[in-house]
DSSP file (Angstrom, degrees, kcal/mol; ACC not computed):
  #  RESIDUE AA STRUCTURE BP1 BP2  ACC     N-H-->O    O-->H-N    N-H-->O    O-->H-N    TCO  KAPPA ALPHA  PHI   PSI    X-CA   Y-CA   Z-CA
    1    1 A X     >        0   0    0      0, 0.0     4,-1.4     0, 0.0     5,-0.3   0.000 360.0 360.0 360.0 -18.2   16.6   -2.1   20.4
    2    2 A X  T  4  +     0   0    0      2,-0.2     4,-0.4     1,-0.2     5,-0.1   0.782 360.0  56.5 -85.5 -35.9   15.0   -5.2   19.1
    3    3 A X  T  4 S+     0   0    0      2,-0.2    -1,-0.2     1,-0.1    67,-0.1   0.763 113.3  47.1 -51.0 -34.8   11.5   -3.8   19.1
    4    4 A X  T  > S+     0   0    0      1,-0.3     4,-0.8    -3,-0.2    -2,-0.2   0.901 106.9  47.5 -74.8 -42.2   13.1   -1.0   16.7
    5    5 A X  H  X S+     0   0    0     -4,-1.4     4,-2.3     1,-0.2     5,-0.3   0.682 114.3  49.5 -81.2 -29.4   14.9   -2.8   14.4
    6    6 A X  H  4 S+     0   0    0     -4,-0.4    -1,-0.2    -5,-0.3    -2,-0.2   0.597 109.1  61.2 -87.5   3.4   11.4   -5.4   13.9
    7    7 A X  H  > S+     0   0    0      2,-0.1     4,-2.4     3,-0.1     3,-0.4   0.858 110.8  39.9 -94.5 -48.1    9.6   -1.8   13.6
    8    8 A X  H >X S+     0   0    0     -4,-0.8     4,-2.2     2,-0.3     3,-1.3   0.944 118.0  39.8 -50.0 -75.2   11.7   -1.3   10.7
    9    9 A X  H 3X S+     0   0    0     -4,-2.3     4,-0.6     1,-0.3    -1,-0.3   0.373 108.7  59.8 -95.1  28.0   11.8   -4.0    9.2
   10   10 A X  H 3> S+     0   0    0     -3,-0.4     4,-1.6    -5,-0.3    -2,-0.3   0.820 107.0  53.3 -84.0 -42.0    8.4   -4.8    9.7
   11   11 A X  H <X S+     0   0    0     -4,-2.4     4,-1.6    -3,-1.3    -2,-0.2   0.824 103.5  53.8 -61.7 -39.2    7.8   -1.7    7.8
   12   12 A X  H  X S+     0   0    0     -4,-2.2     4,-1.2     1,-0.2    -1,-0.2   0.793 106.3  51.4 -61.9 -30.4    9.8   -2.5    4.9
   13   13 A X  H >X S+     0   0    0     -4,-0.6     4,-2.3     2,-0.2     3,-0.6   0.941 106.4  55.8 -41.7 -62.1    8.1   -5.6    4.3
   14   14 A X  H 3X S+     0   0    0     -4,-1.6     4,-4.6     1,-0.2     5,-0.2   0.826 110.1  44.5 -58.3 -21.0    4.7   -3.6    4.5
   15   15 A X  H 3X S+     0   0    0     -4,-1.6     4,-1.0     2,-0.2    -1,-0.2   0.853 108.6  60.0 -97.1  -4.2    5.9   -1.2    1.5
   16   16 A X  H X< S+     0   0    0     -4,-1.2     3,-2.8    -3,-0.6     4,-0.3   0.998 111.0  38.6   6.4-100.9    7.1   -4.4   -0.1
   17   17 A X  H 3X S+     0   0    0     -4,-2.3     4,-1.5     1,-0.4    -2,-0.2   0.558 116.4  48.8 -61.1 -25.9    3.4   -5.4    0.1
   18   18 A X  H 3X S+     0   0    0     -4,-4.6     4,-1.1     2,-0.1    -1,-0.4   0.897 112.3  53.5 -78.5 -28.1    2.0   -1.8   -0.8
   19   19 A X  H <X S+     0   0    0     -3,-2.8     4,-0.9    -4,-1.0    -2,-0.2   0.601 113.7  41.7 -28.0 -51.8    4.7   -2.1   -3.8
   20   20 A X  H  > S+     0   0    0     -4,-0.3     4,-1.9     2,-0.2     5,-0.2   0.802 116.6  44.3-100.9 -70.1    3.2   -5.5   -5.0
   21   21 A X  H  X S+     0   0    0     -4,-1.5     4,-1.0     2,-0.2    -2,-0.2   0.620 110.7  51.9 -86.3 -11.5   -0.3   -4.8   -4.7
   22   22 A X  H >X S+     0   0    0     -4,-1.1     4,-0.9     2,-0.2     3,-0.7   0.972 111.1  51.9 -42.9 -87.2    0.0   -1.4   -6.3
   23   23 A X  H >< S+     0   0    0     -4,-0.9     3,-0.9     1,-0.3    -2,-0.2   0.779 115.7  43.2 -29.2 -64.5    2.0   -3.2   -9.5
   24   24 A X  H 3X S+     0   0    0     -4,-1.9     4,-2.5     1,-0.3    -1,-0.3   0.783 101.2  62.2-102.4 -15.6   -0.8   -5.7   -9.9
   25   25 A X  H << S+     0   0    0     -4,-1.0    -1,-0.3    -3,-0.7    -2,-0.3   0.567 105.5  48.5 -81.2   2.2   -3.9   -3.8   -9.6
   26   26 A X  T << S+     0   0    0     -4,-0.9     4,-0.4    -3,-0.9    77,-0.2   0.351 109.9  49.5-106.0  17.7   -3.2   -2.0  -12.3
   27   27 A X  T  > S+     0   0    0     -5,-0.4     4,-1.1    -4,-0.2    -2,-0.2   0.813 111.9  48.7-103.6 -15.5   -2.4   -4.7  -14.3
   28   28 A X  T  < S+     0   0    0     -4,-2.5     4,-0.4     1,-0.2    -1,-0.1   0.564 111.0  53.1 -80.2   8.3   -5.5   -6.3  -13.2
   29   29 A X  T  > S+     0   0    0      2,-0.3     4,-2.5    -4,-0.2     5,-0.3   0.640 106.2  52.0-111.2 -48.7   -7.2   -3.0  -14.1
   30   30 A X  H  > S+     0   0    0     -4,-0.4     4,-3.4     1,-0.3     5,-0.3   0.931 107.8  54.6 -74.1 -50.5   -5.8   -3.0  -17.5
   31   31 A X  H  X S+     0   0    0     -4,-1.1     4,-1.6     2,-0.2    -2,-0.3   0.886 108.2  48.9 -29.6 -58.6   -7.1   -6.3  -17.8
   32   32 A X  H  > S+     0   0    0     -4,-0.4     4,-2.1     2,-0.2    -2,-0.2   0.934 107.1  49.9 -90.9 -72.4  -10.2   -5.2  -16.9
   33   33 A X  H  < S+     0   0    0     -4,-2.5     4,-0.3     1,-0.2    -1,-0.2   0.975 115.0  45.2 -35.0 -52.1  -10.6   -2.2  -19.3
   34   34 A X  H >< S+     0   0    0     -4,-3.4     3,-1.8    -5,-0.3    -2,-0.2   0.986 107.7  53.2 -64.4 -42.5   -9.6   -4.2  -22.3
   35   35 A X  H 3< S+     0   0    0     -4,-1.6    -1,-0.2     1,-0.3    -2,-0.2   0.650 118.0  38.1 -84.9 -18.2  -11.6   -7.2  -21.7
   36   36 A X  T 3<  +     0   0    0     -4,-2.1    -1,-0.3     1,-0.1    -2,-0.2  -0.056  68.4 131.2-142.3  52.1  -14.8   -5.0  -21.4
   37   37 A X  S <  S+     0   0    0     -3,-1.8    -1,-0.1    -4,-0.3    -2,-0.1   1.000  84.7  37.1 -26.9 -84.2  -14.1   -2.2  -24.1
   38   38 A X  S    S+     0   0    0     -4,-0.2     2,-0.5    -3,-0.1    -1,-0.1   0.594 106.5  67.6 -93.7  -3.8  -17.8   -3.1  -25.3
   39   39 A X        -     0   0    0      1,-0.1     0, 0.0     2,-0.1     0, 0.0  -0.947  67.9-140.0-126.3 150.1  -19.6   -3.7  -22.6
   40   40 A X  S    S+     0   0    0     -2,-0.5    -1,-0.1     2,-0.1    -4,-0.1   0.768  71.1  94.8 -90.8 -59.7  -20.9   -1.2  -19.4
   41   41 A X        -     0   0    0      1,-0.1     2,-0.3     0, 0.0    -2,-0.1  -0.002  56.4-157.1 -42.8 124.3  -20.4   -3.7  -16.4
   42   42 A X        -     0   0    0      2,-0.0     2,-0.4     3,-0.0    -1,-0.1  -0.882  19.7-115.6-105.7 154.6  -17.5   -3.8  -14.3
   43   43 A X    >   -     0   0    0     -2,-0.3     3,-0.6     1,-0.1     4,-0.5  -0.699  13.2-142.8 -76.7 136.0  -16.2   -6.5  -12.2
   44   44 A X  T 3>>S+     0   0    0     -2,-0.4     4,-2.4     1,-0.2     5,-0.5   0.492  79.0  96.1 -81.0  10.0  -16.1   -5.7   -8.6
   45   45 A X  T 345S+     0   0    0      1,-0.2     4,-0.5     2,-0.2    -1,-0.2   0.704  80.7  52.7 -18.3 -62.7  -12.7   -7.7   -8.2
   46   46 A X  T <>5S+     0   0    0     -3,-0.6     4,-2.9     2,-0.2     5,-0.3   0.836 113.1  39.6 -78.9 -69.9  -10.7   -4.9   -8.4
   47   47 A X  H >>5S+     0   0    0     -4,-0.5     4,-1.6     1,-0.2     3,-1.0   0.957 118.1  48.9 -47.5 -59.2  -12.5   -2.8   -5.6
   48   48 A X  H 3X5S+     0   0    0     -4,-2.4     4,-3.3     1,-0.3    -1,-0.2   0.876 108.8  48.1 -41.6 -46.9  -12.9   -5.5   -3.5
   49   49 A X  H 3><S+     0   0    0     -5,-0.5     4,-1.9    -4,-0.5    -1,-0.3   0.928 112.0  51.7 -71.0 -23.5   -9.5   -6.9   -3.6
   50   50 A X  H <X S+     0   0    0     -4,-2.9     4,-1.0    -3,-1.0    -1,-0.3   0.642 104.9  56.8 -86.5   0.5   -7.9   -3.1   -3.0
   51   51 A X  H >X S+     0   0    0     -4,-1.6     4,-1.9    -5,-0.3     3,-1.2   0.879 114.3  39.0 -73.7 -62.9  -10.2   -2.7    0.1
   52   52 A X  H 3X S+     0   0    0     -4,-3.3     4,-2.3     1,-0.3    -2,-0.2   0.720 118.0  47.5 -63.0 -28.6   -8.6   -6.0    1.7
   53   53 A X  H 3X S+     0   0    0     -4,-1.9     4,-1.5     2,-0.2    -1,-0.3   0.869 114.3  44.1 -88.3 -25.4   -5.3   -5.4    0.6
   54   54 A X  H <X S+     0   0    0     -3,-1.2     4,-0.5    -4,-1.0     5,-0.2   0.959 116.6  51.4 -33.8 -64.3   -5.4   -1.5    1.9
   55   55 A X  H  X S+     0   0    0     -4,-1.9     4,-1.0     2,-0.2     3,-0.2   0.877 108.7  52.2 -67.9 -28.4   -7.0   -3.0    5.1
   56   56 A X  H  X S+     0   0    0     -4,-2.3     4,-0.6    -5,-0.3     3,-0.2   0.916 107.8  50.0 -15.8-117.1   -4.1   -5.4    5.0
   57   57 A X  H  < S+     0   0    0     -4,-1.5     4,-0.4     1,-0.2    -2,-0.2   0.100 108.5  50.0   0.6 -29.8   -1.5   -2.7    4.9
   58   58 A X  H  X S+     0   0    0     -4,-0.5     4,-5.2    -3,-0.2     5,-0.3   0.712 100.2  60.7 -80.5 -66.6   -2.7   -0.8    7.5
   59   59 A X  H  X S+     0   0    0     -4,-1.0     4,-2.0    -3,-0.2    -2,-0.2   0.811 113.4  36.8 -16.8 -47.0   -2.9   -3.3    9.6
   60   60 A X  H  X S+     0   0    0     -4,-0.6     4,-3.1     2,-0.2    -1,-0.2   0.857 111.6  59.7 -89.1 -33.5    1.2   -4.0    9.2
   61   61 A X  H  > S+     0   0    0     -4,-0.4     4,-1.8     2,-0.2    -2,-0.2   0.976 113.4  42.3 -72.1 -49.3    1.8    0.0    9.0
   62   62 A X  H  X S+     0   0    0     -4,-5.2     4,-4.0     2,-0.2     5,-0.3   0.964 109.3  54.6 -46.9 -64.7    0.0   -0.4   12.7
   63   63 A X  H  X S+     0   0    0     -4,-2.0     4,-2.8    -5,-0.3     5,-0.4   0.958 113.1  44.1 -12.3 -86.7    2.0   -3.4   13.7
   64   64 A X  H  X S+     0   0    0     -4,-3.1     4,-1.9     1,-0.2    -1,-0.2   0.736 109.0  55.7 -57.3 -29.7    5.1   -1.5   12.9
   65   65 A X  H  X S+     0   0    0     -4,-1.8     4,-1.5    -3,-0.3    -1,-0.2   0.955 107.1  50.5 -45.3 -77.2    3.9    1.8   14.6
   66   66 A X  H  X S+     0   0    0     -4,-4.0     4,-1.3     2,-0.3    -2,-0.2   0.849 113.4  42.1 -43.8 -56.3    3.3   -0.1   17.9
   67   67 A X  H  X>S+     0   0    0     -4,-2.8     4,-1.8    -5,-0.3     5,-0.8   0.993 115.1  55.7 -53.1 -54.6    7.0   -1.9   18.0
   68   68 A X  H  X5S+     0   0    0     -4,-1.9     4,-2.2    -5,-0.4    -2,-0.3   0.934 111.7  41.1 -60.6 -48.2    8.3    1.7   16.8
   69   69 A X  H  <5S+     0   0    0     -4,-1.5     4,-0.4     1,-0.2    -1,-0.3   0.869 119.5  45.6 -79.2 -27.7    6.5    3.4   20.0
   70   70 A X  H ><5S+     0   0    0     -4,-1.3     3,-3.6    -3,-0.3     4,-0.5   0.971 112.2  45.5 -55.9 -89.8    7.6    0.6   22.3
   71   71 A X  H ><>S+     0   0    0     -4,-1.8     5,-3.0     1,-0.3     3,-1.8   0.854 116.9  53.1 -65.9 -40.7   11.2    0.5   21.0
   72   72 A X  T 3<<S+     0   0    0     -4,-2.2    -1,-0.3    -5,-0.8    -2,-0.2   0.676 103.1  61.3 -75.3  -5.9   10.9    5.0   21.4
   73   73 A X  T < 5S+     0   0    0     -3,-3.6    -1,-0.3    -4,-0.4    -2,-0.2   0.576 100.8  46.2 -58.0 -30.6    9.7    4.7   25.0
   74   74 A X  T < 5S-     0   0    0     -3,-1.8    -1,-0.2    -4,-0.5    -2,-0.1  -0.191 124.7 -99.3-115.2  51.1   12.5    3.2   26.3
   75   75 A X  T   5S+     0   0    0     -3,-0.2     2,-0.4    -5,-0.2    -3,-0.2   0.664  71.5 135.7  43.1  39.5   14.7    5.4   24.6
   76   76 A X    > < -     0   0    0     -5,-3.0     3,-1.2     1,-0.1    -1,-0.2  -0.964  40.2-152.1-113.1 145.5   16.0    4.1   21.7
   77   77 A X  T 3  S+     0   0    0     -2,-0.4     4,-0.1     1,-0.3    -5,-0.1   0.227  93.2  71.4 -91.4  16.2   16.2    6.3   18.5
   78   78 A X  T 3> S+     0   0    0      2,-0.2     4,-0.8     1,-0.2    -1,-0.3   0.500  87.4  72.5 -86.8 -29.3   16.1    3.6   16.1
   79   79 A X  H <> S+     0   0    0     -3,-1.2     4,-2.4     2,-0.2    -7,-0.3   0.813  90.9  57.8 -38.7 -43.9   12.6    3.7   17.6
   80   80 A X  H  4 S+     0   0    0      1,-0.3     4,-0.4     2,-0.2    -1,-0.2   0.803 106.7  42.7 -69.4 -27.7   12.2    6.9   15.6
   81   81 A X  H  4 S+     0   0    0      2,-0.2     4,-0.4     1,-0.2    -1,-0.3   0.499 107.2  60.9-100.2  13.1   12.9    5.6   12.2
   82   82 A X  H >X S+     0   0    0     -4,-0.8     4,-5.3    -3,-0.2     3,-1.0   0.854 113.2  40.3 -86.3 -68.1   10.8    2.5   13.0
   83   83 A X  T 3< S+     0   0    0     -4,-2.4     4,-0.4   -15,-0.3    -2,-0.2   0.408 112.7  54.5 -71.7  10.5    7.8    5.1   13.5
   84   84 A X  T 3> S+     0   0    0     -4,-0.4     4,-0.8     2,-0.1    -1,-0.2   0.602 107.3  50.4 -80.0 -39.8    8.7    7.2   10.7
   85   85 A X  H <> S+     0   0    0     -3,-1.0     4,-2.6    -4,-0.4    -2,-0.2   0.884 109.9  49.4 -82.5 -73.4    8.7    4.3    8.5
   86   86 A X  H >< S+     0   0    0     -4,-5.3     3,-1.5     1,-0.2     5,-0.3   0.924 103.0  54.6 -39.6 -79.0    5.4    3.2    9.5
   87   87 A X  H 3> S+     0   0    0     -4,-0.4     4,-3.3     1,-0.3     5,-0.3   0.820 113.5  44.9 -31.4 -45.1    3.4    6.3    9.2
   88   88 A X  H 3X S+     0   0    0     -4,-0.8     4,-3.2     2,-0.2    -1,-0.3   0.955 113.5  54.1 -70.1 -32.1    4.7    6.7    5.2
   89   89 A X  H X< S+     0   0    0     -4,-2.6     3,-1.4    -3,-1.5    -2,-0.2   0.906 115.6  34.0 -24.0-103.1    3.8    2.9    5.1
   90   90 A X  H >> S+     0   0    0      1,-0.3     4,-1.8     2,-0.2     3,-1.4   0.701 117.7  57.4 -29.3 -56.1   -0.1    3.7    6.5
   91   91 A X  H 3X S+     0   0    0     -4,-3.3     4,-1.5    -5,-0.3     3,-0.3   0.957 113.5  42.6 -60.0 -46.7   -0.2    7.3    4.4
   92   92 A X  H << S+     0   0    0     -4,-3.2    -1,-0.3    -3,-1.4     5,-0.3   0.514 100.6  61.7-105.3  26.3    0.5    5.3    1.5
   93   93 A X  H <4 S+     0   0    0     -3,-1.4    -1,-0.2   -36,-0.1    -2,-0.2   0.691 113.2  43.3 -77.4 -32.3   -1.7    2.3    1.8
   94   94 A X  H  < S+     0   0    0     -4,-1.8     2,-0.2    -3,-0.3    -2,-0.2   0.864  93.0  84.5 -80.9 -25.5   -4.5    4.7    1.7
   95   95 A X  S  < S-     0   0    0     -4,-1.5     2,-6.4    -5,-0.1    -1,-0.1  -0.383  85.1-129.7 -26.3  95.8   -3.3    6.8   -0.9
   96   96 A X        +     0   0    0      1,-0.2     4,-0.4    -2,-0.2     3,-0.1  -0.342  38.3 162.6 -81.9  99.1   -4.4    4.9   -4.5
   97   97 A X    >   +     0   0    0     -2,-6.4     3,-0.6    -5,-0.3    -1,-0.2   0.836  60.7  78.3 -58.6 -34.5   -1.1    4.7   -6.6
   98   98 A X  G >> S+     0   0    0      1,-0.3     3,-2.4     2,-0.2     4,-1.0   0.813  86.6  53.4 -65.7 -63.6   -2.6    2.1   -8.8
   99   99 A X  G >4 S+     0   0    0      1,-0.3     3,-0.6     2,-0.2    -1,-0.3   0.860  98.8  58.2 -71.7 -30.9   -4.6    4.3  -10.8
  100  100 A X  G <4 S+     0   0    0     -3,-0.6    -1,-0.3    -4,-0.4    -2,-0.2   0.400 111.3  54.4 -62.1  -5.6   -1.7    6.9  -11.9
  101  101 A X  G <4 S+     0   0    0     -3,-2.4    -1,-0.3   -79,-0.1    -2,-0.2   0.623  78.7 102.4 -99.2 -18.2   -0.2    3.5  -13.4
  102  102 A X    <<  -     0   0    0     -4,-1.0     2,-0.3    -3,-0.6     3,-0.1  -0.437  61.8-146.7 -59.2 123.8   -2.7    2.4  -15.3
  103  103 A X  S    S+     0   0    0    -77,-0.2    -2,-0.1     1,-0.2     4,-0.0  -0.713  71.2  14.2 -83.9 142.5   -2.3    2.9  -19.5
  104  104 A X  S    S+     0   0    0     -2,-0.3     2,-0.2     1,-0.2    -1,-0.2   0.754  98.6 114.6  70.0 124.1   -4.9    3.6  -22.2
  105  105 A X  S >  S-     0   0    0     -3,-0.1     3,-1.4   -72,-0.1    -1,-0.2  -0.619  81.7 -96.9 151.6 150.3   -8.1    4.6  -19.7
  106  106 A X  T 3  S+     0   0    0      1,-0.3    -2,-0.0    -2,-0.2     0, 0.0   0.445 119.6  61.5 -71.7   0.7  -10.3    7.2  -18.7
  107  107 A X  T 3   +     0   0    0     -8,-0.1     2,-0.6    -4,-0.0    -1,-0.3   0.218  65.1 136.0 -83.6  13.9   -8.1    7.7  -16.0
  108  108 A X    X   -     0   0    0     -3,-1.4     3,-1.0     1,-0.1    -8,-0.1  -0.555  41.9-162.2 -95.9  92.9   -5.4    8.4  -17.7
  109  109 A X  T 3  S+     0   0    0     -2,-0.6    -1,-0.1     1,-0.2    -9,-0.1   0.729  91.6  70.6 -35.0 -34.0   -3.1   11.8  -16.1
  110  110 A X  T 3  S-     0   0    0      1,-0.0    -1,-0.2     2,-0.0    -3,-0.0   0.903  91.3-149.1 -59.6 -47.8   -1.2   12.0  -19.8
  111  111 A X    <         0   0    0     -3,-1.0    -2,-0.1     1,-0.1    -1,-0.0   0.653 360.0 360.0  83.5  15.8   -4.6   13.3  -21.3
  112  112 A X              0   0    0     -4,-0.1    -3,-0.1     0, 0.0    -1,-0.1   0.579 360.0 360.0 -69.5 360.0   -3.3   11.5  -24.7
């Protein structure tokens, strides 16, 4: 049962950390847009830092997966929500949220 419950909240931590880093790349993104209105160049900042923090993020969605199959082997069903947890974890680390938050951009969903 102790494997399950650390699947768990190992997972909550990680959608925490997808939560967090989601929230501040597109405010560094907004950043980014304003500050180079007039010129063509982007900083690679942005990319860079959402690969590591994606690969991050998986990394813990795995973590939790593995305690979650552990804890669901020996037949506890707290085990289940451990690996339940994870997988939405992992699905949405890869998944970029970040850009559907972003304001005034050519990315923009609104179409304003």
């Amino acid at each position: 049962m102790k494997k399950g419950i650390l699947s768990i909240f190992i997972a909550i931590v990680g959608m925490y950390f997808v939560y967090w880093y989601t929230i501040d790349l597109s405010r560094q993104y907004s950043i980014l847009i304003e500050s180079s209105k007039n010129t063509s160049e982007f900083n690679s900042y942005i990319f860079t830092v959402a690969k590591t923090f994606r690969i991050t993020s998986v990394c813990i969605g795995l973590l939790s997966l593995y305690f979650g199959v552990i804890s669901f082997l020996k037949k506890n069903k707290v085990g289940g929500i451990g690996i339940i947890l994870a997988l939405i974890l992992i699905i949405s680390a890869l998944i970029p949220l970040w850009q559907y938050l972003v304001e005034d951009s050519a990315m923009d969903i609104n179409f304003k």
